[in-house]
N, C-alpha and C positions, 0 to 999 in steps of 0.2 A: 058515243062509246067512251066509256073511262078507259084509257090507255094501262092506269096504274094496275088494273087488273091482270096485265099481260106482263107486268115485271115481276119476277122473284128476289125474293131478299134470302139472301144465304150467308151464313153467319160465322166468320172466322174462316173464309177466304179473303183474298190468298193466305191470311197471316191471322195467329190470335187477335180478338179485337178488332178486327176489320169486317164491313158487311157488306159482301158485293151486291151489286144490282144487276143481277141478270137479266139481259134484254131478249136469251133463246127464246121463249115462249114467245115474248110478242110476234118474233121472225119465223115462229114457228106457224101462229095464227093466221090466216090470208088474210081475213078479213081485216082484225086489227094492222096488220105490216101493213096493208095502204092504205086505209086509215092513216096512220106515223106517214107516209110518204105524200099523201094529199095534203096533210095539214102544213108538211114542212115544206112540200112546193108553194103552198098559198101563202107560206110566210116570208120565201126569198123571193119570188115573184118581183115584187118591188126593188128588190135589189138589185136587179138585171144583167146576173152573174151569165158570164161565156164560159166559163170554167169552174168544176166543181174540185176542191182538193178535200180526199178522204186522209185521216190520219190513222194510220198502224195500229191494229190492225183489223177493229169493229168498228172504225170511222170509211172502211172501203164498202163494208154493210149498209153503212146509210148515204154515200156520197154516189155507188154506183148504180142503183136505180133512181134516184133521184134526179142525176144529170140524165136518164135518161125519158123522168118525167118530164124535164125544164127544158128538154133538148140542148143540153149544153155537152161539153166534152167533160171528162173525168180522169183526174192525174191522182198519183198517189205520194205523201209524204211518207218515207219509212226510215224504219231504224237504221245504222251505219253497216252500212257492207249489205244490205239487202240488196238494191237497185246496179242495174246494168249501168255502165256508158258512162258520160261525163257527168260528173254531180256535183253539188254545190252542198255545203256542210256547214249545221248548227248547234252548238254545244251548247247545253244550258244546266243551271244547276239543280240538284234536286235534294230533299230534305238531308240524304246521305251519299254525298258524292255527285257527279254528272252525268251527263247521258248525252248523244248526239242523234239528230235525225238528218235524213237528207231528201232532196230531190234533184231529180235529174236536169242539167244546165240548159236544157231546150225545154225544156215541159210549156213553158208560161213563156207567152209573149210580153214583152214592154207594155208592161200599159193596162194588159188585160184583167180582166173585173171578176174578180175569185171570190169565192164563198168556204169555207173552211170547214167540213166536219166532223164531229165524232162522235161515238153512241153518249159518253156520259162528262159534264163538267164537274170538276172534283177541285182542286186547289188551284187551275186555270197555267200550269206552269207548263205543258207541255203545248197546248192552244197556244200562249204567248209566244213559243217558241217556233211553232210553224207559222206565225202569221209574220215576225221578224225574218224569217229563213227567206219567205213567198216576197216580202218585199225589197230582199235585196235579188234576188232573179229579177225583179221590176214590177209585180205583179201590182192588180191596185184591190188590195183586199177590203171588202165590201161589208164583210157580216162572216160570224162564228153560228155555227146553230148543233143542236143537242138533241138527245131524247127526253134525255134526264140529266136535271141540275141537282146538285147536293149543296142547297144555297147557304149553308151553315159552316162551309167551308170557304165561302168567300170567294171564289174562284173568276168571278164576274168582274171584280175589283181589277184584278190582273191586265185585261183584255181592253184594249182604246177602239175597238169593233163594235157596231150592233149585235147583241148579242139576242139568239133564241133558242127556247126551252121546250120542248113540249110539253115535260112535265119534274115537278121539283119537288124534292124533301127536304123537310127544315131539322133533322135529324136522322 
């Protein structure tokens, strides 16, 4: 099954000039969604992650059935002031200004073997920035993985993780 079938390309969202990759349709399609969720279990597999962290906020789309393909548990990175309870906080820059994300100070045990993901890789600065976040809680972060890469933007470059793709545009 081409997966690329089930992505939309939509043109000057969010902003002129911009062309989002929408993933609904794929999550809309059953068949193709686990499809996306068999290929990406068969490609962490090897990584023999106990913990899946989703990123804010189409990265909880593909990290929370997927720990539940791997049997692993499922935490989530989010933006500043989302999360309950004691948190741990990562600022990082971005083309215009910064941003901070967080996760909760119990989530991740010392040690434990994380997998990081999100629907799409784009300039790789916000991945960088959870997998720095995940390993000062202690984590021992394993692999990044994607729906869709935008390898034209370099974003892979960023990331000292294994990284995976299901599928990529060089444009």
């Amino acid at each position: 099954m081409d997966l690329k079938n089930h992505i939309r390309g939509i043109a000057d969202f969010p902003k002129p000039g911009i062309l989002f990759y929408d993933i609904s349709p794929l999550l809309a399609h059953a068949e193709a969604w686990k499809e996306a969720v068999d290929q990406l279990a068969e490609a962490l597999r090897p990584h023999k992650p106990e913990l899946l962290v989703g990123i804010e906020s189409r990265g909880f789309l593909i990290a929370a059935p997927l720990a539940l393909a791997l049997g692993t548990g499922f935490i989530m990175v989010r933006k500043h002031g989302k999360l309950p309870g004691d948190k741990v906080a990562h600022s990082y820059d971005l083309e215009y200004g910064t941003d901070t994300i967080e996760v909760q100070a119990d989530a991740v045990k010392p040690g434990q073997r994380v997998v990081v993901l999100d629907d799409l890789l784009a300039t790789g600065g916000t991945m960088a920035a959870a997998i720095s976040l995940l390993r000062r809680v202690g984590a021992d972060v394993r692999a990044a993985a994607f729906l869709v890469e935008l390898t034209f933007l370099n974003g892979r470059d960023k990331l000292d993780v294994p990284s995976v793709s299901l599928m990529s545009y060089d444009s």
